[in-house]
C-alpha positions in Angstrom: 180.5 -3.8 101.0 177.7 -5.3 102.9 177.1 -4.3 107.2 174.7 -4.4 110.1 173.6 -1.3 111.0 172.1 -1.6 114.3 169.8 1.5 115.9 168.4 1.3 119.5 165.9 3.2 121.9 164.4 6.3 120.4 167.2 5.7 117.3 165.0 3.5 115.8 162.8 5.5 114.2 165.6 6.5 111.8 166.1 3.1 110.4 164.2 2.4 107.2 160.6 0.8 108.1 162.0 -2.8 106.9 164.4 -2.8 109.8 162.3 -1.6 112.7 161.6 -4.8 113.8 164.9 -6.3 114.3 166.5 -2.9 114.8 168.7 -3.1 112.1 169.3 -3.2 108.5 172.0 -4.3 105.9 173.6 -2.4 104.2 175.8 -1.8 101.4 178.6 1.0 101.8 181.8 2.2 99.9 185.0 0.8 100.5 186.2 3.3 103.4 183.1 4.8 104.8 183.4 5.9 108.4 180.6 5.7 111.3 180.4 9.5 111.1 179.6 9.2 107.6 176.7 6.6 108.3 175.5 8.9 111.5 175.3 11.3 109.1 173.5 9.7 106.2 170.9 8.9 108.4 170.7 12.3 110.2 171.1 10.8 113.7 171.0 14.1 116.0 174.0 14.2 117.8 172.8 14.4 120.7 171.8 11.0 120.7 174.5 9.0 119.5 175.9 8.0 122.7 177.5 4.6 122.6 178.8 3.2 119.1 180.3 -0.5 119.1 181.7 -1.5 116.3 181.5 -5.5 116.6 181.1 -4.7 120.1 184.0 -2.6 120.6 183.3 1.0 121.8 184.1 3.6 119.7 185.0 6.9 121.1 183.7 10.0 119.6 187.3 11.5 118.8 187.3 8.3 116.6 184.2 7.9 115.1 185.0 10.3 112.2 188.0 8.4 111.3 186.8 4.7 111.8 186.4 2.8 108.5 184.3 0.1 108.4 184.9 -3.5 107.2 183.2 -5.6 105.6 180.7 -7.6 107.3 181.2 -5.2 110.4 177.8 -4.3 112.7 177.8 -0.9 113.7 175.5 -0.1 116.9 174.2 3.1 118.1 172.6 3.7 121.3 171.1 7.1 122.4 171.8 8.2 126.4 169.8 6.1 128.5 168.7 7.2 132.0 166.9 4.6 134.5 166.0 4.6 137.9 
């Protein structure tokens, strides 16, 4: 099954160099694979997966292991962001 896998920030640099630009990628997933699984695959440190929307729904980190994704869904993933 096909999604948007959307990386922000410093996150970036672990999307493949075609999706840099746009900050995300399609991709194409197993029936049932969970955000954990993807932050995972990708080796995204922990540290630095903050906030995850899934079509712009927050999903908690309790959750994120058991969250299957749908077809046609956009995962996001933003690392902590400080500002002043």
């Amino acid at each position: 099954m096909k999604i948007a896998f959307k990386l922000f920030a410093s996150l970036t640099d672990y999307l493949p160099a075609q999706g840099r630009d746009g900050n995300v990628v399609e991709l194409d997933v197993p029936e049932g694979c969970t955000v954990m699984q993807l932050v995972e695959q990708f080796a995204l440190p922990s540290a630095l997966v903050h906030l995850v929307l899934v079509n712009g729904t927050y999903i908690a980190p309790e959750a994120r292991a058991g969250h299957a994704l749908k077809p046609g869904d956009a995962l996001a993933i933003w690392p902590p962001i400080a500002g002043g």
